[in-house]
Residue frames as a rotation matrix with the C-alpha (Angstrom) as fourth column:
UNK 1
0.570 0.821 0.000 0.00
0.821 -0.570 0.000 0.00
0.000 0.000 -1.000 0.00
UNK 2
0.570 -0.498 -0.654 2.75
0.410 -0.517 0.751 2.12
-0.712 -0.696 -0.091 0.64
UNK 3
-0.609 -0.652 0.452 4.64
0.465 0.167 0.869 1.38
-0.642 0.740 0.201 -2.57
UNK 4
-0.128 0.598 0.791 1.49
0.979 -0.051 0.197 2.32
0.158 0.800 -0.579 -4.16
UNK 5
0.752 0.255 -0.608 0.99
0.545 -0.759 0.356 5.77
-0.371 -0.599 -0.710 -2.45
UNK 6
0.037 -0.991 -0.128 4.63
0.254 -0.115 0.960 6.43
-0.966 -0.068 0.248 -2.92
UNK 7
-0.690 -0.006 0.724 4.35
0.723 -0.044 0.689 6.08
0.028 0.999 0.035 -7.29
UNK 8
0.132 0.983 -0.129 1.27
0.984 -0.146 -0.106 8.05
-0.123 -0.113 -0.986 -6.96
UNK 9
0.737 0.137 -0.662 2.89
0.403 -0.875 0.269 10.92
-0.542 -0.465 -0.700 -5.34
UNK 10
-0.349 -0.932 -0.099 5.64
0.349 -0.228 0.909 10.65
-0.870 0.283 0.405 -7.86
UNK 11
-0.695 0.040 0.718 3.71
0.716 -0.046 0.696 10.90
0.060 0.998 0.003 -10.90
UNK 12
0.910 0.401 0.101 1.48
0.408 -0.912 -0.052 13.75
0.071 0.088 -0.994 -9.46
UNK 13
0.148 -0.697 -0.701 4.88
0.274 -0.652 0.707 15.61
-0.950 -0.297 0.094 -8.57
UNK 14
-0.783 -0.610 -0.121 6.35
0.110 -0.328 0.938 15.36
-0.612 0.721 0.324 -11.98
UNK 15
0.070 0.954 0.290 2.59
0.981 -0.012 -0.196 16.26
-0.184 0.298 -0.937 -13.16
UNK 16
0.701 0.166 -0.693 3.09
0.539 -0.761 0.362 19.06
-0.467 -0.628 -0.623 -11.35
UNK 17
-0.309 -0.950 -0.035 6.61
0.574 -0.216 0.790 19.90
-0.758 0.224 0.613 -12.49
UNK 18
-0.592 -0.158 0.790 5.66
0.735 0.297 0.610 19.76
-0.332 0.942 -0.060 -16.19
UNK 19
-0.064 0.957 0.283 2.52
0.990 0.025 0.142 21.08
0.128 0.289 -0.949 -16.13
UNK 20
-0.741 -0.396 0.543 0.64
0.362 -0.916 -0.174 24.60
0.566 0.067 0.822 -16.23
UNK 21
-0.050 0.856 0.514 -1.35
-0.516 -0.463 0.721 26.44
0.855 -0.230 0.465 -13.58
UNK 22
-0.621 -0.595 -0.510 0.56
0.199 0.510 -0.837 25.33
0.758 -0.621 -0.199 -10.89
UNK 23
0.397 0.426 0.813 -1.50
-0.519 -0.627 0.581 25.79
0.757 -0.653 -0.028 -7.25
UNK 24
-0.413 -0.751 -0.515 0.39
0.322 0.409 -0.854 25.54
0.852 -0.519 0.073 -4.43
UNK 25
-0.025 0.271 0.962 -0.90
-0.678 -0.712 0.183 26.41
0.734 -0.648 0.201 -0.56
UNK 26
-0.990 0.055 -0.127 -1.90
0.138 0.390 -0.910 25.29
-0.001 -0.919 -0.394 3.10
UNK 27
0.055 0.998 -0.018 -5.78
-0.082 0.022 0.996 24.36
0.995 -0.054 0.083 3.95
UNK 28
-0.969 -0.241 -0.049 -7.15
0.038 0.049 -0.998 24.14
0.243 -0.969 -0.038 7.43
UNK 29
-0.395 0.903 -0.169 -10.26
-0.603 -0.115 0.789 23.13
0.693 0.414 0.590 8.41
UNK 30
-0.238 0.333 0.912 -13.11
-0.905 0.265 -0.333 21.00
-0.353 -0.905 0.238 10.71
UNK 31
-0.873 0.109 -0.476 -13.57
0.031 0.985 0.170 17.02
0.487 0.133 -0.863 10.31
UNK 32
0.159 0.791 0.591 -17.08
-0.966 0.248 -0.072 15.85
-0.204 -0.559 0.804 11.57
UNK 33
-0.734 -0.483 -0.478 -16.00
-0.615 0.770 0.168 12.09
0.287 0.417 -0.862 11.69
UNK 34
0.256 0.535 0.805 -17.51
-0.870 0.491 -0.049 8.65
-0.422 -0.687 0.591 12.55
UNK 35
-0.761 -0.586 -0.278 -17.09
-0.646 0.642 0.414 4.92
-0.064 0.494 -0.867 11.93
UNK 36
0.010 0.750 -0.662 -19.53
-0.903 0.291 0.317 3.37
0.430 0.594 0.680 9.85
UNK 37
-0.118 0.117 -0.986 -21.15
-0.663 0.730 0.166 -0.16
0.739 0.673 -0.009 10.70
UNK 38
-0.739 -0.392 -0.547 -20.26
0.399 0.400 -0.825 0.23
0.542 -0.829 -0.139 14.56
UNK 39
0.218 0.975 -0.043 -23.05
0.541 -0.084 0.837 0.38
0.812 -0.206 -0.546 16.99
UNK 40
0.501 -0.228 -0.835 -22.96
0.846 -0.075 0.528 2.53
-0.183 -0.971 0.155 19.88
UNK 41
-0.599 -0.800 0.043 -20.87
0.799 -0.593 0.095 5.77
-0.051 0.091 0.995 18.12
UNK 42
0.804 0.586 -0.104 -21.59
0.483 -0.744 -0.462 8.91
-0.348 0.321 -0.881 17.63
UNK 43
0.816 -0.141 0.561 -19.96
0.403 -0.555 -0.727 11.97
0.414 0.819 -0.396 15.47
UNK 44
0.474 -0.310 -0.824 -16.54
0.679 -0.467 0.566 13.21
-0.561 -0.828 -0.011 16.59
UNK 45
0.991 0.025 0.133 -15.29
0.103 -0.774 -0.625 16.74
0.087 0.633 -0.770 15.70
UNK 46
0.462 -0.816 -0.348 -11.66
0.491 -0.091 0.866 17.41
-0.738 -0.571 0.359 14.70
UNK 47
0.323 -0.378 -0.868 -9.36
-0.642 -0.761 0.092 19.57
-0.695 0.528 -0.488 12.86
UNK 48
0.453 -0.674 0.584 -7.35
0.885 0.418 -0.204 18.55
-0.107 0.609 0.786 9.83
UNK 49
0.821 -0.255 -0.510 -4.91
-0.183 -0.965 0.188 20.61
-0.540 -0.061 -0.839 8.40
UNK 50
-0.258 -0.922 0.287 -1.33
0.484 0.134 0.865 20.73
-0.836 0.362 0.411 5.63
UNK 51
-0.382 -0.072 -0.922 -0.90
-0.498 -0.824 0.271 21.92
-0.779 0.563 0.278 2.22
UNK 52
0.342 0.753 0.562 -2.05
0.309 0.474 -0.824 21.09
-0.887 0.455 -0.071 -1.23
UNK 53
-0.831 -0.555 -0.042 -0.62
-0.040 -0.016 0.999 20.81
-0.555 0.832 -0.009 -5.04
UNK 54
0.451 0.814 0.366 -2.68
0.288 0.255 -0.923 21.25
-0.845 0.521 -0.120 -7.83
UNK 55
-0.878 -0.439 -0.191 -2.48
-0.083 -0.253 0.964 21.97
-0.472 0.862 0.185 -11.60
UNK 56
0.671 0.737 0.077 -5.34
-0.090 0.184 -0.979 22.32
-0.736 0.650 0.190 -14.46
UNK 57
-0.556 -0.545 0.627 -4.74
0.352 0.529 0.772 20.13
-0.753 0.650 -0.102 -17.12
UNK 58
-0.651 0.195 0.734 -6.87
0.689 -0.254 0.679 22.67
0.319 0.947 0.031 -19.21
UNK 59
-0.702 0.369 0.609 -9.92
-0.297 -0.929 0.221 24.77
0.648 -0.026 0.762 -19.01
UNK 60
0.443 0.896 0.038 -12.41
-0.625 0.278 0.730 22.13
0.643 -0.347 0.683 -17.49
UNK 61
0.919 0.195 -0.343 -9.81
-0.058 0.926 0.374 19.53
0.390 -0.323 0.862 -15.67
UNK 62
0.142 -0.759 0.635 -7.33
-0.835 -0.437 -0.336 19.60
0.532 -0.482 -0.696 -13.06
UNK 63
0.346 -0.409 -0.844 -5.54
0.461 0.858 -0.227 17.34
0.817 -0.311 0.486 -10.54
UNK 64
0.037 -0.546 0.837 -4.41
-0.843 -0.467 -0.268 17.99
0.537 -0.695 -0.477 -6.44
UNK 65
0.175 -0.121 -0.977 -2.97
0.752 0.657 0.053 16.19
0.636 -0.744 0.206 -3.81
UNK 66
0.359 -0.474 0.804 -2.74
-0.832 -0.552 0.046 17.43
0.422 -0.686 -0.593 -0.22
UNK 67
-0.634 -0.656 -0.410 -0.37
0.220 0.356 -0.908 16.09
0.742 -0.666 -0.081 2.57
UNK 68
0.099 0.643 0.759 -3.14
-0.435 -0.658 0.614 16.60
0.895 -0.391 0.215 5.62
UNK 69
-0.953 -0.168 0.253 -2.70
-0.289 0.247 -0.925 15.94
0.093 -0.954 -0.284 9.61
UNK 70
-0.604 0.791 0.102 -6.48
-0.601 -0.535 0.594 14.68
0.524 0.297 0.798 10.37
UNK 71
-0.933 0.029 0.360 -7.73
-0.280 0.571 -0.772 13.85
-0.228 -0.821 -0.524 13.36
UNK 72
-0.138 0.740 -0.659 -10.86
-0.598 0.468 0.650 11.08
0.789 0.484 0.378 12.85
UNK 73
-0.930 -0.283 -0.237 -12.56
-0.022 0.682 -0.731 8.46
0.368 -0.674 -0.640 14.70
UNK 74
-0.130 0.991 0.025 -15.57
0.133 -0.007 0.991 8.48
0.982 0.132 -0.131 16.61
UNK 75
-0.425 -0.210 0.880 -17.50
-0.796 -0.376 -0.474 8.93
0.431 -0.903 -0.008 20.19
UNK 76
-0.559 0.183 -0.809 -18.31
-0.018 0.972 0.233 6.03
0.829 0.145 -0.540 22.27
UNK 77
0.651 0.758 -0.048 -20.57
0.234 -0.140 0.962 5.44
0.722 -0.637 -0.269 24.93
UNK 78
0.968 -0.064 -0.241 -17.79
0.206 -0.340 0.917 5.42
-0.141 -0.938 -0.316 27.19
UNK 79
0.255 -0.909 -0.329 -14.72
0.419 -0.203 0.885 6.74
-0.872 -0.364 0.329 25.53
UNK 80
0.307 -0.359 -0.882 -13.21
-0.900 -0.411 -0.146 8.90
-0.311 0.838 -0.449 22.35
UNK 81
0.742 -0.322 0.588 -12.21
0.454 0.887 -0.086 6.52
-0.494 0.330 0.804 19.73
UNK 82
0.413 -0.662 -0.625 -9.19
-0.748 -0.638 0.181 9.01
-0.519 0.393 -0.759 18.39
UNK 83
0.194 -0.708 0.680 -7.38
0.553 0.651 0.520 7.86
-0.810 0.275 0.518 15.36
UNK 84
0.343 -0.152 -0.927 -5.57
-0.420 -0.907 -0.006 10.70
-0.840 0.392 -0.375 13.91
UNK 85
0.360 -0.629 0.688 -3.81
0.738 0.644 0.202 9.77
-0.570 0.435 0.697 10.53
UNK 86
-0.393 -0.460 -0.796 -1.64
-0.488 -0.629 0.605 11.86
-0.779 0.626 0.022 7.80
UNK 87
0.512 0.687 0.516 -3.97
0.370 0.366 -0.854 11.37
-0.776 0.628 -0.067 5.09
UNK 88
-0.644 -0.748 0.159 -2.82
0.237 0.001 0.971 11.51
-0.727 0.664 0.177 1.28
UNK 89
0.494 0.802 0.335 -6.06
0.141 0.306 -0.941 12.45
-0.858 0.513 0.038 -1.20
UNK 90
-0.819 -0.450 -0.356 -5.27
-0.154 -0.426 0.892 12.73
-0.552 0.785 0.280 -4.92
UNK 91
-0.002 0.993 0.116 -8.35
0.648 0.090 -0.756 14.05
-0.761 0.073 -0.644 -6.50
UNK 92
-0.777 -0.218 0.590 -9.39
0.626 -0.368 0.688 14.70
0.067 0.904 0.422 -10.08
UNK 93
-0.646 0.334 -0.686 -10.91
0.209 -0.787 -0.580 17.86
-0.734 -0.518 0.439 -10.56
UNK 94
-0.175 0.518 0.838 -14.14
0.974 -0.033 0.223 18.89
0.143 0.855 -0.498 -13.20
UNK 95
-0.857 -0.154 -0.492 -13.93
0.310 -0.917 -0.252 22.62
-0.412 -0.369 0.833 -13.17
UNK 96
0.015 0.899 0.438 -18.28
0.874 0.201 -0.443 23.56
-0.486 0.390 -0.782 -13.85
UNK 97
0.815 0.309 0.490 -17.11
0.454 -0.866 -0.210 27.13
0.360 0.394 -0.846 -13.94
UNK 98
0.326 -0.933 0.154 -13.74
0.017 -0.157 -0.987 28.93
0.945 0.324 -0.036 -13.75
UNK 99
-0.262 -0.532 0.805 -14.01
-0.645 -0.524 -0.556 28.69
0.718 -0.665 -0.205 -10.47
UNK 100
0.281 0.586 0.760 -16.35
-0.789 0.592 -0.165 26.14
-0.546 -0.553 0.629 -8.83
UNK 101
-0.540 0.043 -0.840 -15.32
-0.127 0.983 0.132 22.05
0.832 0.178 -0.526 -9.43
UNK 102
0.928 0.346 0.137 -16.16
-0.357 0.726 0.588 19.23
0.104 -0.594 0.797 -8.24
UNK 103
-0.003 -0.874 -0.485 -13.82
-0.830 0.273 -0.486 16.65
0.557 0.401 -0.727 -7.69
UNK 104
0.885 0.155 0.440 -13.37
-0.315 0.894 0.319 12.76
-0.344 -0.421 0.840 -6.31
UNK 105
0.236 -0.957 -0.168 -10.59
-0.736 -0.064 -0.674 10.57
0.634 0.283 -0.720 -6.15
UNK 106
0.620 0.164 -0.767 -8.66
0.430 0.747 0.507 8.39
0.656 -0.645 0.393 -3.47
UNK 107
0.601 -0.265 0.754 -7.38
-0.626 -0.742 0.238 8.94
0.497 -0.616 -0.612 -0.43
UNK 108
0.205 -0.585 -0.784 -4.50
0.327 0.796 -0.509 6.98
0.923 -0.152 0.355 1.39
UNK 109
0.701 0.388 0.598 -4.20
-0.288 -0.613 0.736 7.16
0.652 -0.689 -0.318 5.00
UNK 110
-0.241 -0.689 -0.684 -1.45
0.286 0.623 -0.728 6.40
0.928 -0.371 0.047 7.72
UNK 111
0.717 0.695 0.054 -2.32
0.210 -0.290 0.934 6.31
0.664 -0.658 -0.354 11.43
UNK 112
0.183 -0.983 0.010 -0.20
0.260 0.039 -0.965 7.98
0.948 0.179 0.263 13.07
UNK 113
-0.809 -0.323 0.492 -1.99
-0.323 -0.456 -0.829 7.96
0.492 -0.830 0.264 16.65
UNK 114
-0.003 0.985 -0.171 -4.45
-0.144 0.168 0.975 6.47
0.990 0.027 0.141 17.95
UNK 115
-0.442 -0.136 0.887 -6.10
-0.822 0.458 -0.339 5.02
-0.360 -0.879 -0.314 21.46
UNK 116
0.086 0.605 -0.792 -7.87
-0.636 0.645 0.423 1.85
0.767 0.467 0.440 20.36
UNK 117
-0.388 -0.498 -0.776 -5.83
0.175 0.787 -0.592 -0.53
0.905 -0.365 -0.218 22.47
UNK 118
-0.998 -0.030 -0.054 -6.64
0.060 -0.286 -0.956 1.66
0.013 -0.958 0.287 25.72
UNK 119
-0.391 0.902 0.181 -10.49
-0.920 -0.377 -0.108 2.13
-0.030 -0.209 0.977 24.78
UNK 120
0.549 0.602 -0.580 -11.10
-0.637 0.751 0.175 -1.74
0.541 0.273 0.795 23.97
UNK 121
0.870 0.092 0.485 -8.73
-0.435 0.607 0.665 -3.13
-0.233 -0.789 0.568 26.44
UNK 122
-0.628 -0.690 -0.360 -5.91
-0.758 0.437 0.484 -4.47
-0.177 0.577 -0.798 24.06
UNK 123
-0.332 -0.137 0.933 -8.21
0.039 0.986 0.159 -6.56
-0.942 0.090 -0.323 22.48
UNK 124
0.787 0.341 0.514 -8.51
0.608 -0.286 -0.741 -4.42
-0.106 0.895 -0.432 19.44
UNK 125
-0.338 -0.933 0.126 -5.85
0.352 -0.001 0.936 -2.44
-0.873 0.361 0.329 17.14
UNK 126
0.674 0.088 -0.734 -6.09
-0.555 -0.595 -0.581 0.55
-0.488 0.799 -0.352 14.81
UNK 127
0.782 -0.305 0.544 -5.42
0.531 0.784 -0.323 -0.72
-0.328 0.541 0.775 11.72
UNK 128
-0.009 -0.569 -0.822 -2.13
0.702 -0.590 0.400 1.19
-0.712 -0.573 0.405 10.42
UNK 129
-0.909 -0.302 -0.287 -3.07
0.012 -0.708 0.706 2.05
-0.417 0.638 0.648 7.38
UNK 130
-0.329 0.943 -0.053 -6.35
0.364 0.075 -0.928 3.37
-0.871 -0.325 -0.368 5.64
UNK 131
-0.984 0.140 0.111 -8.02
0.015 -0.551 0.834 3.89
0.178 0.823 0.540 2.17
UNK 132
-0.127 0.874 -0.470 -10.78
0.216 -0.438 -0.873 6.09
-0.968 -0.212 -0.134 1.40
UNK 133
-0.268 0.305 0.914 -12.62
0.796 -0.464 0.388 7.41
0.543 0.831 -0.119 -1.93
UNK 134
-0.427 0.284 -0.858 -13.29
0.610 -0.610 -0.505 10.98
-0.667 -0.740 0.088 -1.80
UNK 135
-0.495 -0.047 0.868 -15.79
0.850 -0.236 0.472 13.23
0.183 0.971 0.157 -3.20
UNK 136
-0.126 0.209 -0.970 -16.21
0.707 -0.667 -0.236 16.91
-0.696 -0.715 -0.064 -2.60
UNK 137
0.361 0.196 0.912 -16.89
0.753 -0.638 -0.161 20.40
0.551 0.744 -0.378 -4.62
UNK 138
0.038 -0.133 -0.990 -14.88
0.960 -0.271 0.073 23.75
-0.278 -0.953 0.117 -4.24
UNK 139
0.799 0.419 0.431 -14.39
0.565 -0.770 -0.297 27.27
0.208 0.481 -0.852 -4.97
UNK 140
-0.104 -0.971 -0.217 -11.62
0.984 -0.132 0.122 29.22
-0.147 -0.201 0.969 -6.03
UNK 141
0.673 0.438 -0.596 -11.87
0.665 -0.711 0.228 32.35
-0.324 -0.549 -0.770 -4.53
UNK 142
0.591 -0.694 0.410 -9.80
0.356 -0.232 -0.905 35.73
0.724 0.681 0.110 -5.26
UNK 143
0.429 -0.524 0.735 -6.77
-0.806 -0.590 0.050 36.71
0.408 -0.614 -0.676 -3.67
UNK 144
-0.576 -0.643 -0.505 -5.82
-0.412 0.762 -0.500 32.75
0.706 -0.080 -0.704 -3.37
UNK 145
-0.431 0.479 0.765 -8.55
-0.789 0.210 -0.577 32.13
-0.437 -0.852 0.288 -1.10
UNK 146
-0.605 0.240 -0.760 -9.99
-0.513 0.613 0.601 28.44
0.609 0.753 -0.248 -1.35
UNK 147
-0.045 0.856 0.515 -13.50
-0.923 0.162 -0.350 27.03
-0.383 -0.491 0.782 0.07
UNK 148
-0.150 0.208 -0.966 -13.97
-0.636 0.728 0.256 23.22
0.757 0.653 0.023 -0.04
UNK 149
0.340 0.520 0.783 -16.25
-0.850 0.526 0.020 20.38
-0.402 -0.673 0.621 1.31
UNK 150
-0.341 -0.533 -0.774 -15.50
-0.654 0.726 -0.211 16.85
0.675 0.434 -0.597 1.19
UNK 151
0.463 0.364 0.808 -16.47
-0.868 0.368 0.332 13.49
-0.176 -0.855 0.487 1.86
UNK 152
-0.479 -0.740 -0.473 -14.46
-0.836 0.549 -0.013 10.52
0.269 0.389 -0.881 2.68
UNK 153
0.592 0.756 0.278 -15.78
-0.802 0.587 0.113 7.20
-0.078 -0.290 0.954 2.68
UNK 154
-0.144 -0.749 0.647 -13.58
-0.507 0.617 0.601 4.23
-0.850 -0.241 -0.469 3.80
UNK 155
0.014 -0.245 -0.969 -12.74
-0.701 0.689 -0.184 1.08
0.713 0.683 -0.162 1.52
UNK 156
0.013 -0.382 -0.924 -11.25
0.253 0.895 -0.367 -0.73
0.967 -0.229 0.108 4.58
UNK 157
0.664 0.617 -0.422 -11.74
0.462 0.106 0.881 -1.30
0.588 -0.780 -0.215 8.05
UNK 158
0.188 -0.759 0.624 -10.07
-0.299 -0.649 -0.700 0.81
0.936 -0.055 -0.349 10.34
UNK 159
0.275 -0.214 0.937 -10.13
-0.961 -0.085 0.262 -1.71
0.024 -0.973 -0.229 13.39
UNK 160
0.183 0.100 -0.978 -9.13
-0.303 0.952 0.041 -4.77
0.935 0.289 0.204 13.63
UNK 161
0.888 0.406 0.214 -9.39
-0.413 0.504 0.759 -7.69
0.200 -0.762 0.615 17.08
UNK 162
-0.016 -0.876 -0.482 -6.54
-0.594 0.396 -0.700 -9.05
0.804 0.275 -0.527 18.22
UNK 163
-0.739 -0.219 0.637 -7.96
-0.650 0.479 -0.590 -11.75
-0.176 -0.850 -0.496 20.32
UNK 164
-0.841 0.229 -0.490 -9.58
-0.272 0.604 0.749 -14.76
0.468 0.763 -0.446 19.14
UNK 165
-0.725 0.398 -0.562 -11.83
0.687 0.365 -0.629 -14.68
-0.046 -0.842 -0.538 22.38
UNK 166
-0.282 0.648 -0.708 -13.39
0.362 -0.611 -0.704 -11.50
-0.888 -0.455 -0.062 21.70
UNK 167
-0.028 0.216 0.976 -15.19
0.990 -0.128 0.057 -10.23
0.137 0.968 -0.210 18.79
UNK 168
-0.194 0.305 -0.932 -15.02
0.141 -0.932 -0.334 -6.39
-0.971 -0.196 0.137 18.18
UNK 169
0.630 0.717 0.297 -16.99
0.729 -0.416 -0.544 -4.66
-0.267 0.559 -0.785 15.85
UNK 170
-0.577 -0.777 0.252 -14.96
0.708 -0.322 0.628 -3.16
-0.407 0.541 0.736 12.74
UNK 171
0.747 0.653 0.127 -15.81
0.520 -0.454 -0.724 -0.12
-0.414 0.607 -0.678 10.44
UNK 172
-0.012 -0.758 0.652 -14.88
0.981 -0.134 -0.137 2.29
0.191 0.638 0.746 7.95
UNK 173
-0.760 -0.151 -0.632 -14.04
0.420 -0.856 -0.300 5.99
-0.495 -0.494 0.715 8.54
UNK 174
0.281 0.695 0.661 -17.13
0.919 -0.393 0.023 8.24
0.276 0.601 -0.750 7.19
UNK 175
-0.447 -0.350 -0.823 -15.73
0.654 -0.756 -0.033 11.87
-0.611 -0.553 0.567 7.41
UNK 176
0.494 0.079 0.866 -16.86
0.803 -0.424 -0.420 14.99
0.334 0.902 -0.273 6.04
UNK 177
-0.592 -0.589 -0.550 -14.31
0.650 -0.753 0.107 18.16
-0.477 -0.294 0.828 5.93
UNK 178
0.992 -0.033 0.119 -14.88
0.022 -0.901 -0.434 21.85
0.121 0.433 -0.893 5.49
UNK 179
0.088 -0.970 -0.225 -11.64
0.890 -0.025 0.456 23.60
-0.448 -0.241 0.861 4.84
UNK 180
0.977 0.049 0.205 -10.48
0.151 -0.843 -0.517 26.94
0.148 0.536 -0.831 3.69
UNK 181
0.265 -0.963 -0.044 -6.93
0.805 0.196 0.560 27.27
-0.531 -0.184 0.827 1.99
UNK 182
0.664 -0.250 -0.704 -4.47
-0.139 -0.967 0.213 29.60
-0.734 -0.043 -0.677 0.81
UNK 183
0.622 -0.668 0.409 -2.73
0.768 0.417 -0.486 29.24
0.154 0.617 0.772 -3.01
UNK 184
0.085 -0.827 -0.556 0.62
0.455 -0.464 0.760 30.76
-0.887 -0.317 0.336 -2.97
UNK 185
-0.938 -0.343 0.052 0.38
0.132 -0.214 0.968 31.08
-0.321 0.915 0.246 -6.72
């Protein structure tokens, strides 16, 4: 999964290189998370936050990846499920008007914190890595200012049991972000 993440980010880079209509910036923004499929959760709010590459590959179609910090997970009856991860989207962009897209895509995830172990006892274990599909619409604002919603919707479970005695209940991340970012260019 890694290996795959890795090529990814190479062939958007040297997209990027090549290419005109470079956007470059930092986003920041609220998560309203939850894990799908698990009884007993409710919505937890957290930040995300890093930067973002883009390029338009013409008048109607572009391409970005961000690098984001993004804290996910869910509330339980009796404890935060935190699992923060450095998330990876690379999403293709349909531009409806010179300024408004859409845009969808995947998302690669790495956890790079969690409690699981301490809220289930050790008998569960954030998985360490996570894919998502994402699909969101934004608006490119003037003065470099950028508005954008998103939702991610797992692929793959983001818990897994590590005791053959106990059964815990798995799911996928369901997030949706606001964000507002800043192009440099």
């Amino acid at each position: 999964m890694r290996k795959i993440a890795i090529a990814v980010i190479a062939v958007f880079i040297s997209t990027v290189t090549f290419a005109q209509g470079l956007d470059l910036g930092i986003k920041a923004g609220v998560n309203f998370a939850n894990i799908t499929d698990a009884s007993g959760l409710d919505n937890r709010t957290g930040f995300v936050f890093g930067a973002f590459a883009g390029v338009k590959l013409g008048d109607k179609l572009g391409v970005q990846g961000d690098l984001l910090y993004s804290q996910q997970g869910a509330d339980a009856d009796v404890d935060k499920i935190d699992l923060n991860y450095v998330n990876i989207p690379i999403v293709l962009k349909y531009f409806v008007t010179d300024n408004l897209h859409i845009h969808g895509g995947p998302q690669f995830g790495f956890v790079v914190d969690d409690n699981v172990k301490d809220v289930f006892q050790n008998v569960a274990e954030a998985e360490s890595a996570d894919v998502s599909g994402v699909v969101g619409a934004g608006i490119d604002l003037p003065m470099g200012i950028r508005i954008d919603g998103r939702y991610n919707f797992g692929l793959s479970d983001v818990i897994k049991s590590t005791s053959s005695d106990v059964n815990v209940e798995s799911g996928k991340n369901s997030v949706i972000t606001l964000s507002v970012g800043y192009s440099f260019l």
